[in-house]
C-alpha positions in Angstrom: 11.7 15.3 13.2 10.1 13.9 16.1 9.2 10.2 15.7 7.5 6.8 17.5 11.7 6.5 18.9 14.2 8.9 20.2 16.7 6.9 18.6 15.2 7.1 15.0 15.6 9.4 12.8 16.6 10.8 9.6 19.4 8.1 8.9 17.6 5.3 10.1 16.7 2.3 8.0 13.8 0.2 7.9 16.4 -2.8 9.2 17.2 -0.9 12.1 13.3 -0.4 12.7 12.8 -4.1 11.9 15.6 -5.3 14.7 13.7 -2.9 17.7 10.9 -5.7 17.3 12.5 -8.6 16.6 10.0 -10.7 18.8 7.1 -9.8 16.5 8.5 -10.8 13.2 10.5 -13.9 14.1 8.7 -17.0 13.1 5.9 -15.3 11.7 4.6 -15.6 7.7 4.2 -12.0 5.6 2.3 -11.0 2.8 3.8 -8.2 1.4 2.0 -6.3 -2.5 4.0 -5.1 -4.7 7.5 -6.0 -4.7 10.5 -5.4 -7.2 14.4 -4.7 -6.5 13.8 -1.1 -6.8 10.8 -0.1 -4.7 9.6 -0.3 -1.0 8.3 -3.7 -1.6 11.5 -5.2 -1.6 12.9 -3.0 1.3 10.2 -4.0 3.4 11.1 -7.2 2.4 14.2 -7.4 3.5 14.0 -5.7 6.4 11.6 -8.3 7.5 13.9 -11.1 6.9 17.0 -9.4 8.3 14.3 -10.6 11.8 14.1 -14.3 10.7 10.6 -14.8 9.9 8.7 -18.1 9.0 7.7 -17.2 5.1 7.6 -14.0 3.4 5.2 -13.9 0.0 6.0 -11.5 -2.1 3.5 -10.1 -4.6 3.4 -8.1 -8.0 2.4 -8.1 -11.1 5.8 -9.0 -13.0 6.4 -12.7 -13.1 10.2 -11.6 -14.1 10.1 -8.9 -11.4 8.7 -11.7 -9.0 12.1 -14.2 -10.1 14.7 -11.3 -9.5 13.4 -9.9 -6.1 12.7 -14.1 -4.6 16.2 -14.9 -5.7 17.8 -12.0 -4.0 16.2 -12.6 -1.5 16.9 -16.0 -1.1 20.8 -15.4 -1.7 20.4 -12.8 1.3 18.5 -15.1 4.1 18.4 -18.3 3.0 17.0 -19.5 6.2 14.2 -17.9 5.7 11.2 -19.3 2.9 10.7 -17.3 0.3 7.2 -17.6 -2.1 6.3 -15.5 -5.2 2.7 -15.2 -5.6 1.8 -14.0 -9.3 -1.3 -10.9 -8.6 -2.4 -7.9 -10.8 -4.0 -5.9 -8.2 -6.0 -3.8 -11.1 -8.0 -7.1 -12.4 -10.1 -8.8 -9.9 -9.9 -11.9 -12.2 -5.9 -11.9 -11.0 -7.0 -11.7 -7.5 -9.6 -14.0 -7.5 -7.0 -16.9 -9.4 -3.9 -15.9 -6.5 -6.4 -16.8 -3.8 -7.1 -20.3 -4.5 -3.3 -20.4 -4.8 -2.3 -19.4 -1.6 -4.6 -21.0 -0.4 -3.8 -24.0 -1.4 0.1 -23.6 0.1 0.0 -26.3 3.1 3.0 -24.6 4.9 1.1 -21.6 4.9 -1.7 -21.9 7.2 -2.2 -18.6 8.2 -0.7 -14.9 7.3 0.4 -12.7 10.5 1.0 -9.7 8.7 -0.4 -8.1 5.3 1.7 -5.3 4.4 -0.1 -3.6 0.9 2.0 -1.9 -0.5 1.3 -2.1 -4.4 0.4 1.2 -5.9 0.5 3.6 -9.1 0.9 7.3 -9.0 -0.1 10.0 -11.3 -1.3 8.4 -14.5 -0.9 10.6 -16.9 -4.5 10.4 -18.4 -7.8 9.2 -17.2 -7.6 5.2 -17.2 -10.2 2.4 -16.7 -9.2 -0.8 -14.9 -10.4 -4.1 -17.5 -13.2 -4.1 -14.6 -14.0 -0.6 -15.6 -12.6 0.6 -12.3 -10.8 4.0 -12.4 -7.3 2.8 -12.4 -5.5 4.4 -9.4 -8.4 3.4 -7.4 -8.7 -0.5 -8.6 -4.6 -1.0 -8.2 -3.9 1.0 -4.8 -7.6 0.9 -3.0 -9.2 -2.7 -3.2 -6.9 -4.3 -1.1 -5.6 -7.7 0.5 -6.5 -8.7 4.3 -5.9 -11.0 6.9 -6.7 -11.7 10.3 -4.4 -10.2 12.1 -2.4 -7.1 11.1 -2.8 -5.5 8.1 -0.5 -2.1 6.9 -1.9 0.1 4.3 0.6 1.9 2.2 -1.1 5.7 2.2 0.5 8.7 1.3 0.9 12.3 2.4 -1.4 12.7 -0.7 -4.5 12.1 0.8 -4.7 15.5 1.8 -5.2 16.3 -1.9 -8.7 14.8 -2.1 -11.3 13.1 -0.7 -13.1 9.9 -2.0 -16.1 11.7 -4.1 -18.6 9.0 -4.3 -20.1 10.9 -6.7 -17.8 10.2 -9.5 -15.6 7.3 -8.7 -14.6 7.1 -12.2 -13.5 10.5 -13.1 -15.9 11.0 -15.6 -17.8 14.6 -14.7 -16.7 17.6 -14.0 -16.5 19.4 -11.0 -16.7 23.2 -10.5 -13.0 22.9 -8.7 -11.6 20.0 -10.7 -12.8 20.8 -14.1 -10.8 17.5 -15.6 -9.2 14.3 -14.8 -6.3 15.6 -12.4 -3.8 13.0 -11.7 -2.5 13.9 -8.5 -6.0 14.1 -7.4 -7.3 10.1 -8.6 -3.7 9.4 -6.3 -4.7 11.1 -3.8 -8.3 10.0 -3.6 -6.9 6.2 -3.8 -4.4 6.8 -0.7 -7.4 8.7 0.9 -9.4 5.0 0.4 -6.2 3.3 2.3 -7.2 5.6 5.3 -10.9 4.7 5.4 -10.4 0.9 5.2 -8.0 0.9 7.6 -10.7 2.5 9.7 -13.3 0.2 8.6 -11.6 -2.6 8.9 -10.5 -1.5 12.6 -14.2 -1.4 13.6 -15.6 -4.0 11.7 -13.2 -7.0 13.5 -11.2 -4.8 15.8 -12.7 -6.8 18.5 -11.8 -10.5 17.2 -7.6 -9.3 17.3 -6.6 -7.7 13.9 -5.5 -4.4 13.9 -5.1 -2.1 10.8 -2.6 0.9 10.3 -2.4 3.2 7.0 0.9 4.9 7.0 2.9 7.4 4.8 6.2 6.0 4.3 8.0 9.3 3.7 9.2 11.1 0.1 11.4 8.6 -1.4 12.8 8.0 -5.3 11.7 4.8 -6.0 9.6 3.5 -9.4 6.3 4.5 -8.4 7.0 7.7 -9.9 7.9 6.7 -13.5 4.3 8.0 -14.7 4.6 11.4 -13.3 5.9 14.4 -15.6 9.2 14.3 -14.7 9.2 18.2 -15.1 6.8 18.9 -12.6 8.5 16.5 -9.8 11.6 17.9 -10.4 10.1 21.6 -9.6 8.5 20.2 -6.5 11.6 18.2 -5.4 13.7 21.4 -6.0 11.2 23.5 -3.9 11.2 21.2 -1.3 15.1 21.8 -1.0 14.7 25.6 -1.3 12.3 25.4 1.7 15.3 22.8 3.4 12.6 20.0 3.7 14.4 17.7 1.3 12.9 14.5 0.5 10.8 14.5 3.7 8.2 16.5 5.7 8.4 18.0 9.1 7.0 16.3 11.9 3.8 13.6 12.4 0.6 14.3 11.2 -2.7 12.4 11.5 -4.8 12.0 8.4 -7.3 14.5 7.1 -10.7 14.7 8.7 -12.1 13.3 6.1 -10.2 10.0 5.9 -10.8 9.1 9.0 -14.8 9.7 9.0 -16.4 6.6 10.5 -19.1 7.4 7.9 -17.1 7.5 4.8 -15.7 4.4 5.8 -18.7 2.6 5.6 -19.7 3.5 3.0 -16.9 3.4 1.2 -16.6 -0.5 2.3 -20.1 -0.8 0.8 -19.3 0.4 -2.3 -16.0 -1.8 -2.4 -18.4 -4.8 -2.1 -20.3 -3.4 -4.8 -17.4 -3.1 -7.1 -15.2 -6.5 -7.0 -19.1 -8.2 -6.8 -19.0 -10.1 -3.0 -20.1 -9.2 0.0 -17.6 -9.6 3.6 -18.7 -11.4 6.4 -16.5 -11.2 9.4 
């Protein structure tokens, strides 16, 4: 599979990635959504700190999660500071009470890097966010920035669905999705990483932060602990009948669709509308 470096490949880690730039992570402070021991959060993590950055924050939901993953961390590179920052990405009254919080860290004066990588996958059912937000799109869509580099978490999914305006909430049905799908509300939310990585690139591409959305492969982590386990195991299993494995062949750009400048206007609008403020850059 052809990739960014003839070097990488199949094998490679995201430490050995990490140590081909070290220049760009040393000294430098991290946000990073969504971390516990088992998932990418915590990879990423440490693959950042294997580069000896200023301050990694670490993110999630979990306050138990939170202890486990900073401690690790901490035993691994104790050089390097370590913060746990409580946030529910699915309740904007969790975001809005980590703010203050962070921003009220002195020996964090500014973030380099956002990496948002917080997500749900394939809830079983259709489920509202306390804000009334559908829930794959509240968690994995209405994301953290910075002012400098931000890295959205997408998926290969996106090619599933577009973001239908229409019905955000997954409430009526539509002549080719007759019900709430599950795959589809994931899709549609990784679809959403695309276009704000693209609105964000135009909106202050011009003042120095650049956005990225990325798929980060197929990989067993617990992001899939609400999908019917029959199902993946049928599409993991075809996957190795067609020799593919846990991965994809090759690079592919996004779908048309999520990369419209269009949709991603308006889909930055309608973020506004939903978590009730209004961005000025």
């Amino acid at each position: 599979m052809p990739t960014s470096n003839s070097a990488w490949g199949l094998p490679t880690t995201a430490t050995t990635v990490a140590a081909t730039f070290p220049e760009s992570i040393k000294n430098r402070t991290i946000l990073i959504t969504g971390v516990n021991r088992s998932g990418l959060g915590y990879t990423t993590a440490s693959a950042f700190d294997s580069q000896s950055p200023s301050t990694i924050i670490i993110t999630g939901r979990s306050h138990a999660k939170l202890t486990e993953s900073a401690d690790a961390l901490r035993t691994e590179y104790p050089s390097v500071t370590i913060k746990p920052l409580h946030l529910d990405l699915s309740s904007q009254a969790s975001v809005r009470e980590a703010a203050p919080t962070l921003l009220a860290w002195d020996d964090v004066p500014a973030i380099d890097i956002v990496v948002n990588n917080a997500g749900i996958m394939n809830l079983p059912s259709r489920t509202l966010s306390v804000d009334g937000v559908e829930m794959h799109f509240a968690t994995n869509h209405i994301l953290v920035g910075t002012n400098k580099r931000i890295v959205n978490m997408s998926s290969v999914a996106t090619f599933v669905s577009p973001v239908r305006f229409s019905d955000l909430r997954w409430e009526t049905p539509h002549r080719d999705i007759p019900e709430y799908f599950p795959f589809g509300a994931y899709g549609r939310s990784k679809t959403a990483n695309i276009l704000h990585a693209v609105g964000l690139n135009k909106a202050v591409g011009k003042k120095g932060l650049v956005s990225f959305a990325v798929h980060p492969g197929e990989i067993k982590t617990e992001l899939h602990r609400s999908t019917d386990q029959k199902w993946l195991a049928k599409a993991m299993e075809a996957r190795k009948q067609a020799g593919q494995g846990g991965r994809l062949p090759g690079q592919r750009e996004g779908s048309g669709y999520a990369l419209d400048q269009e949709a991603a206007e308006k889909l930055w609008k309608v973020s506004e509308e939903l978590v009730g403020e209004k961005f000025a850059w």
